[in-house]
C-alpha positions as semicolon CSV with decimal commas, in nm:
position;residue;x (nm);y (nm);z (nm)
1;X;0,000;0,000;0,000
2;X;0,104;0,345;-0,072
3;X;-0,036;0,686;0,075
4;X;-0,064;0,998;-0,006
5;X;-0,184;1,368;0,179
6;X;-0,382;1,621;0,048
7;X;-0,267;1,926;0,181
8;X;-0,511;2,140;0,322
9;X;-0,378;2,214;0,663
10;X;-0,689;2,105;0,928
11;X;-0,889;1,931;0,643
12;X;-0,617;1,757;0,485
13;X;-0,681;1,392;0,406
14;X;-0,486;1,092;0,343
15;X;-0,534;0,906;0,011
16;X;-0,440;0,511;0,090
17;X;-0,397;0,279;-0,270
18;X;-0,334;-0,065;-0,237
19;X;-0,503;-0,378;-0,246
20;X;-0,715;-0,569;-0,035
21;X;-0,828;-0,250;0,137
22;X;-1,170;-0,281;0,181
23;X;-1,104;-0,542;0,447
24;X;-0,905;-0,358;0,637
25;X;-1,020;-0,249;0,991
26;X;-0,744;-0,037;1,063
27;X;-0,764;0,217;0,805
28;X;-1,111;0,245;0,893
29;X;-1,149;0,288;1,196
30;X;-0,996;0,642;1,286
31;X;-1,261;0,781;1,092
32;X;-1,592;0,624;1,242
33;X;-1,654;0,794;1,572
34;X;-1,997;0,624;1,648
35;X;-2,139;0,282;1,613
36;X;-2,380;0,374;1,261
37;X;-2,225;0,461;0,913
38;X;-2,402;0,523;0,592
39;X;-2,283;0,338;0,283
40;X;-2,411;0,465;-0,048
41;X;-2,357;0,209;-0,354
42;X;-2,515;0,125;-0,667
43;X;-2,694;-0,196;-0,849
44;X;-2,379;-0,294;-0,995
45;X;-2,134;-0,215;-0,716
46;X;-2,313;-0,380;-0,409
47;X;-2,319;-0,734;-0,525
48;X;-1,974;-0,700;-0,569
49;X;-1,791;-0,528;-0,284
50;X;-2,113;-0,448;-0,033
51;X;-2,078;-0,762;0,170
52;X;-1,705;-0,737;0,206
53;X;-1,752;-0,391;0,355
54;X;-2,043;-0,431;0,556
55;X;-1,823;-0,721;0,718
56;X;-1,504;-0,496;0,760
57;X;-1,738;-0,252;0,923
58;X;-1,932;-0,501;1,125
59;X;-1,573;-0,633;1,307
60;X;-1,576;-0,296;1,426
61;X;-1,883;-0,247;1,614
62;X;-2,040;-0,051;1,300
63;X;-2,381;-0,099;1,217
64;X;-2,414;0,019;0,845
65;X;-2,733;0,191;0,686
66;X;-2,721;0,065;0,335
67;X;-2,819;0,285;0,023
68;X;-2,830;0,144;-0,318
69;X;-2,920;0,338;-0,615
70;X;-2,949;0,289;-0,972
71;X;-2,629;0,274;-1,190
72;X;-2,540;0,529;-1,426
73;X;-2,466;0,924;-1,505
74;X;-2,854;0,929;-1,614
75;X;-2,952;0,886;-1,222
76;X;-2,743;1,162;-1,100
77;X;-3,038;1,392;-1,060
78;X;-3,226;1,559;-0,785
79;X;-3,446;1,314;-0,809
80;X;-3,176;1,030;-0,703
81;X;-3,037;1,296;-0,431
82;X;-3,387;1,284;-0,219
83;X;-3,337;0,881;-0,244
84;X;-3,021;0,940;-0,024
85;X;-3,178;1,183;0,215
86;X;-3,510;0,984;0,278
87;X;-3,268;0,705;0,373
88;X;-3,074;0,872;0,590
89;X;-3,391;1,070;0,771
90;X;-3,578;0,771;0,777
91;X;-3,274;0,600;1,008
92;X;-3,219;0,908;1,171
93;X;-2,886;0,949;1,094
94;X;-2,653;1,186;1,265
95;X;-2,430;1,458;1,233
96;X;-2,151;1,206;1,375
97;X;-2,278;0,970;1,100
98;X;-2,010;0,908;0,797
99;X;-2,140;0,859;0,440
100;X;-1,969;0,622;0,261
101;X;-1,950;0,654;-0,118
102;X;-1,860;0,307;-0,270
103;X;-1,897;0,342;-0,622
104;X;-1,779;0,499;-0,932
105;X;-1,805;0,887;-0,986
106;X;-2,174;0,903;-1,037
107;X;-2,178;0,767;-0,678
108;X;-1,882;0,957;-0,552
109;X;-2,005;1,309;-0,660
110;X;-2,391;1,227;-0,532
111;X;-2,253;1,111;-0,180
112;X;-2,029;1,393;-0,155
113;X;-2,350;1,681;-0,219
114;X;-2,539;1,463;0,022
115;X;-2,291;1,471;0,328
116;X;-2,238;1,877;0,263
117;X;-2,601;1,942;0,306
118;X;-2,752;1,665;0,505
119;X;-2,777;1,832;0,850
120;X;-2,523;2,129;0,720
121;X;-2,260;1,880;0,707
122;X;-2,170;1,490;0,777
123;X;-1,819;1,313;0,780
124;X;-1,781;1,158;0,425
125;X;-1,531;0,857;0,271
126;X;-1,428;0,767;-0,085
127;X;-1,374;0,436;-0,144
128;X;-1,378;0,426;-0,540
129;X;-1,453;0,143;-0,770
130;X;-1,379;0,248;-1,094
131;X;-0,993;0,375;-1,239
132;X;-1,208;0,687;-1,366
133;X;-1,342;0,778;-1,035
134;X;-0,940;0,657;-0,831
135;X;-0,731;0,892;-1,019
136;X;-1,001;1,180;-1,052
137;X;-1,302;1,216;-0,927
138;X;-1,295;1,062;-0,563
139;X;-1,016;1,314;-0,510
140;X;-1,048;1,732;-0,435
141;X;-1,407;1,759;-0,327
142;X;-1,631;1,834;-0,608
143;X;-1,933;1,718;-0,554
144;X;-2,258;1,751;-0,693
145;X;-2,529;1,660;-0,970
146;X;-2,624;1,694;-1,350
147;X;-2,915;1,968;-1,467
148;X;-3,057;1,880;-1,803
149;X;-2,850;2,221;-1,910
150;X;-2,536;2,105;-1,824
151;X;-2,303;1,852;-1,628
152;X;-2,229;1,916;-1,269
153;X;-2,379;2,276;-1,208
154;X;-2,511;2,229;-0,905
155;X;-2,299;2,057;-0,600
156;X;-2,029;2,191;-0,340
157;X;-1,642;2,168;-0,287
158;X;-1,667;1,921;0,047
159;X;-1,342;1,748;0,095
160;X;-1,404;1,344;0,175
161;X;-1,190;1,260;0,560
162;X;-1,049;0,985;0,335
163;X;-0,993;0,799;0,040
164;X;-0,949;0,436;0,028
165;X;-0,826;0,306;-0,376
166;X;-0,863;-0,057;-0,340
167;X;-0,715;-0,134;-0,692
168;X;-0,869;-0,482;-0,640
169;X;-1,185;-0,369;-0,742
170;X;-1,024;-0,261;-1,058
171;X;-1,076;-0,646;-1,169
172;X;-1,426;-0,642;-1,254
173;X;-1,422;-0,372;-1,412
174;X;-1,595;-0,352;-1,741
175;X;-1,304;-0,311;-2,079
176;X;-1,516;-0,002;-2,196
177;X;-1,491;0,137;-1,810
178;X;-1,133;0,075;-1,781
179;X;-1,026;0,262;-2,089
180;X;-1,302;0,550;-1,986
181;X;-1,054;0,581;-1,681
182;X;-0,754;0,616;-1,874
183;X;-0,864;0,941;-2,038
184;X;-0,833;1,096;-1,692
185;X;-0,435;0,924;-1,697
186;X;-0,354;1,049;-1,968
187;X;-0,475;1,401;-1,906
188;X;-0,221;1,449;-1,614
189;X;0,032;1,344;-1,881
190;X;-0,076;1,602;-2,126
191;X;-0,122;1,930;-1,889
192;X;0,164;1,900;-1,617
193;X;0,368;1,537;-1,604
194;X;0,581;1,462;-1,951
195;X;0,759;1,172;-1,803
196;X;0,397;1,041;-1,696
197;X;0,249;1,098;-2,078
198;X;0,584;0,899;-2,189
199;X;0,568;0,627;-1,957
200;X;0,220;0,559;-2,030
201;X;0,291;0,541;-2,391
202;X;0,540;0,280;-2,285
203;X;0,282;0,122;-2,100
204;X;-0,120;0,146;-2,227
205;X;-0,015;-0,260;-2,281
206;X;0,012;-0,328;-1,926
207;X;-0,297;-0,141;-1,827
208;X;-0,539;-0,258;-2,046
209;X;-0,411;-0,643;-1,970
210;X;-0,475;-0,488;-1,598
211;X;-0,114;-0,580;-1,456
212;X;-0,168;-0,511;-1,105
213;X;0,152;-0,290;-1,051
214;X;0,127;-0,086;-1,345
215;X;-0,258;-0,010;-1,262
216;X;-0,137;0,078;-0,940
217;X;0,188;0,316;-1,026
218;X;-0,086;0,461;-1,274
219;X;-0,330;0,560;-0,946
220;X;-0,029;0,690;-0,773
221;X;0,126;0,904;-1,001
222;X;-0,238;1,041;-1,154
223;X;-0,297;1,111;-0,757
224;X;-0,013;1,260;-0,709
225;X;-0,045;1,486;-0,986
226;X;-0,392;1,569;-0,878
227;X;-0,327;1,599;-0,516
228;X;-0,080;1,891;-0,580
229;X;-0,312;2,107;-0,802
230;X;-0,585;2,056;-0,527
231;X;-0,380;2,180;-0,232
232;X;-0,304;2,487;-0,411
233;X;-0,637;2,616;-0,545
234;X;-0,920;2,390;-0,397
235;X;-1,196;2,577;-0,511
236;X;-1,049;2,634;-0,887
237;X;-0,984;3,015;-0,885
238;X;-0,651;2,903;-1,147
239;X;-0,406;2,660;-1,172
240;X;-0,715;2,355;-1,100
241;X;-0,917;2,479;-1,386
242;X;-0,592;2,293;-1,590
243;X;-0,731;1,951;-1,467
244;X;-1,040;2,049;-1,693
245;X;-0,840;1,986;-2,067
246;X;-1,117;1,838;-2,295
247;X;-1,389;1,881;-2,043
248;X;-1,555;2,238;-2,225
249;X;-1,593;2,009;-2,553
250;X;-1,691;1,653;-2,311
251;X;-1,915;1,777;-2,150
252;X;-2,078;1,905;-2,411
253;X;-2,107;1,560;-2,539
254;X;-2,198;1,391;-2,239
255;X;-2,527;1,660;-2,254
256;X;-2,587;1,708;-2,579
257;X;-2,559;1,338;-2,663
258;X;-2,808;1,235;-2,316
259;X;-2,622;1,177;-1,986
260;X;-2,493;0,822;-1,962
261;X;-2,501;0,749;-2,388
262;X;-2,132;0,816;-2,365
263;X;-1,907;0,747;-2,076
264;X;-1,730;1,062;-1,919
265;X;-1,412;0,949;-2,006
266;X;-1,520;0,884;-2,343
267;X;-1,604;1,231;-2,446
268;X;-1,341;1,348;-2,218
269;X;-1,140;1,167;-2,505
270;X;-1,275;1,297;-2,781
271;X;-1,314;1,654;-2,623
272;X;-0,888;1,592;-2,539
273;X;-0,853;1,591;-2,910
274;X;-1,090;1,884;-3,016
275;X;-0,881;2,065;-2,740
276;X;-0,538;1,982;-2,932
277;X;-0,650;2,008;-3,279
278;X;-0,773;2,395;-3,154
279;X;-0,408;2,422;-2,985
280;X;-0,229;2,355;-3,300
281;X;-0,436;2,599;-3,446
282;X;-0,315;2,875;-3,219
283;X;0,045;2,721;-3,313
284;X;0,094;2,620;-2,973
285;X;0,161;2,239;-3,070
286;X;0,237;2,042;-3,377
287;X;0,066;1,841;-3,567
288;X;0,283;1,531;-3,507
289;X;0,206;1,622;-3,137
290;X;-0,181;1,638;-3,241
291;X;-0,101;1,248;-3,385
292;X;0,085;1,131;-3,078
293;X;-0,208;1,258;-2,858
294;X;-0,488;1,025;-3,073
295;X;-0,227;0,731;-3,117
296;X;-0,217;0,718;-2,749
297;X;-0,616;0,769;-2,699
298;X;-0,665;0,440;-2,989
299;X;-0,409;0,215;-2,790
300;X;-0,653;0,324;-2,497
301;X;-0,938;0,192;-2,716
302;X;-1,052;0,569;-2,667
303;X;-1,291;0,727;-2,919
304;X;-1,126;1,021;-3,106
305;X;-1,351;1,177;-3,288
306;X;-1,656;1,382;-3,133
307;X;-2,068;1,278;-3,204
308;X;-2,201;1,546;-3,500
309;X;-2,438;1,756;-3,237
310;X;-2,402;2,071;-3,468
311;X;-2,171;2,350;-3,417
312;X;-2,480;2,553;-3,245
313;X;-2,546;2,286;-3,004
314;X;-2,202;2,238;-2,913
315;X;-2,161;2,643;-2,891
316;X;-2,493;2,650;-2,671
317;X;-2,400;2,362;-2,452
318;X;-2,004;2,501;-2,381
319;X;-2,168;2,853;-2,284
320;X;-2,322;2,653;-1,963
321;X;-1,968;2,566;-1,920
322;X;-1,874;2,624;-1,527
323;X;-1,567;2,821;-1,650
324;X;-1,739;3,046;-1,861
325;X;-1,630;3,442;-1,728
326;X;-1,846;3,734;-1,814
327;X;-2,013;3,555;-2,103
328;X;-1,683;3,444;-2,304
329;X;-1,593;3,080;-2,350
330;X;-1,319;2,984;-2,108
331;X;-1,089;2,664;-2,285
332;X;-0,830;2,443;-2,113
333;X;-0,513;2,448;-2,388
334;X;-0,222;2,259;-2,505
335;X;0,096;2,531;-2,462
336;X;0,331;2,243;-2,545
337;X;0,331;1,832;-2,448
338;X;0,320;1,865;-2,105
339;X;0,152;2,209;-2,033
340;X;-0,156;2,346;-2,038
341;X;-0,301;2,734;-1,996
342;X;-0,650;2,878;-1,974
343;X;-0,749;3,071;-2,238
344;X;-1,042;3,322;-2,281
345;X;-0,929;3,465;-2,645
346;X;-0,974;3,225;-2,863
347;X;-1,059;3,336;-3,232
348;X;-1,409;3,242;-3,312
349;X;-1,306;3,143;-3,616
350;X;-1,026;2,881;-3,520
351;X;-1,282;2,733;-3,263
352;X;-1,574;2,687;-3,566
353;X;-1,268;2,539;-3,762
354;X;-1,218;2,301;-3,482
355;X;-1,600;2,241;-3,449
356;X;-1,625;2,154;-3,808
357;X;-1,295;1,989;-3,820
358;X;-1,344;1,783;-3,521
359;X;-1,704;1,696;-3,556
360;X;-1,868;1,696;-3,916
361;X;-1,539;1,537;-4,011
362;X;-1,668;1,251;-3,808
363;X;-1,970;1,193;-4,037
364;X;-1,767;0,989;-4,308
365;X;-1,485;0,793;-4,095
């Protein structure tokens, strides 16, 4: 097992990855003041891991309330929310009562909303399921839920007390999953960690035949990477916005196409490349540097090319874009392999030429 620390002086947080950790006691148990705790799971995930963690909990005098939702990005809705907080008033759970988010992102982010508001505040734990939601989203405290205008607009920056990334789980894992994860590797390759971006071209093998150690080293590093970003600008006023490259076009995708028809990682992919192709543009990178970028997303088994929603729809659904400033688009940039800038003045004609480029190009491949 290796660990890791969040730095954010009182509410820093240690991020344990390893495996076998869901059965162990001891990393637990610091963090469970009382003899109730909340777990919050899905369909999918509870048949799998539930039982094991119920039992880890059990050896310690825990009685668990258990909460299992629907699977998938289409549930995470207001609608899904009130599912968690009827539970949880129906047991009369406490202040003193830790929410446990065992799941993938969808679960991660939905827990997370739920212990910042239920009773003004309840003690919440990651213990992520998926690669996507071990390297990313289980780490830095966004939390939240989907609006049919836009992903994630409504949620809360609430830091977990800890993260537990049992990479064991990591083995029944759908293929399609997996490589949705490795979108969010390779991004911490492509804004801030060269030797990262070149070891994982060295390698993608290793991962996708889920070799233990690489899968692992993969966590670590994308952790690491991610870990550092947070403890300097937690509630992305700069330098986290960078974590965000491909997201303006992905998310745009993930709405415009219906949440859940493509996997976040997915048009995280495909966004990745609209956000290089507009880079090179700017003559920020090359265009062999364009090609390295989608040789590394197909080895991922990655799409690469972005669904034809229409350059309107795409322009409407990146103006609901969370880093949208007084009205102008807001994009996450290639400077060079390895680092990444914000930009806000972006011709309107390069980013059409990217639109078209990008998208109606994908009509006849």
């Amino acid at each position: 097992m290796q660990t890791l620390t969040v730095g954010l002086e009182e509410r820093s947080y240690p991020i344990h990855i390893g495996t076998g950790l869901l059965a162990n006691e001891e990393l637990l148990s610091a963090y469970l003041p009382g003899k109730r705790a909340a777990i919050v799971t899905n369909i999918t995930v509870a048949p799998l891991y539930l039982a094991r963690l119920r039992e880890t909990l059990h050896k310690l005098g825990v009685q668990s309330v258990e909460i299992i939702l629907q699977d998938g990005e289409v549930y995470k809705t207001t609608e899904t929310l009130q599912l968690i907080y009827d539970a949880l008033l129906t047991h009369r759970c406490e202040r003193s009562t830790p929410l446990i988010a065992l799941g993938g992102g969808v679960i991660g982010d939905m827990t997370g909303f739920a212990a910042a508001s239920y009773l003004r505040g309840v003690p919440f734990i990651q213990i992520p399921t998926t690669l996507l939601s071990q390297v990313d989203s289980s780490v830095g405290g966004k939390t939240g839920i989907n609006h049919p205008l836009g992903k994630n607009m409504i949620g809360a920056f609430y830091q977990p007390q800890l993260v537990l990334a049992d990479i064991s789980t990591l083995n029944t894992l759908p293929d399609t999953e997996l490589s949705a994860g490795l979108a969010e590797v390779i991004k911490y390759g492509l804004i801030r960690d060269l030797p990262f971006l070149e070891w994982l071209e060295l390698n993608m093998d290793k991962l996708l035949a889920r070799d233990i150690e690489a899968l692992q080293y993969a966590v670590l590093r994308s952790c690491q990477n991610k870990a550092e970003v947070v403890a300097r600008d937690e509630r992305e006023s700069g330098e986290r916005a960078l974590l965000n490259l491909g997201h303006t076009f992905g998310h745009a995708i993930e709405s415009g196409m219906g949440y859940g028809n493509w996997l976040h990682g997915e048009a995280v992919a495909a966004g990745t490349m609209m956000a290089a192709d507009l880079s090179q543009r700017l003559g920020w990178i090359s265009e062999q540097d364009v090609d390295r970028i989608r040789n590394l997303f197909v080895r991922a088994r990655l799409p690469v090319i972005a669904p034809d929603l229409g350059v309107e729809k795409y322009l409407n659904y990146m103006g609901h874009d969370k880093k949208v400033e007084g009205g102008k688009l807001r994009f996450v940039l290639l400077k060079s392999m390895g680092e990444a800038e914000l930009v806000s003045n972006v011709p309107s004609e390069l980013l059409l030429q990217t639109l078209e480029a990008c998208v109606v190009q994908g009509k006849h491949e």
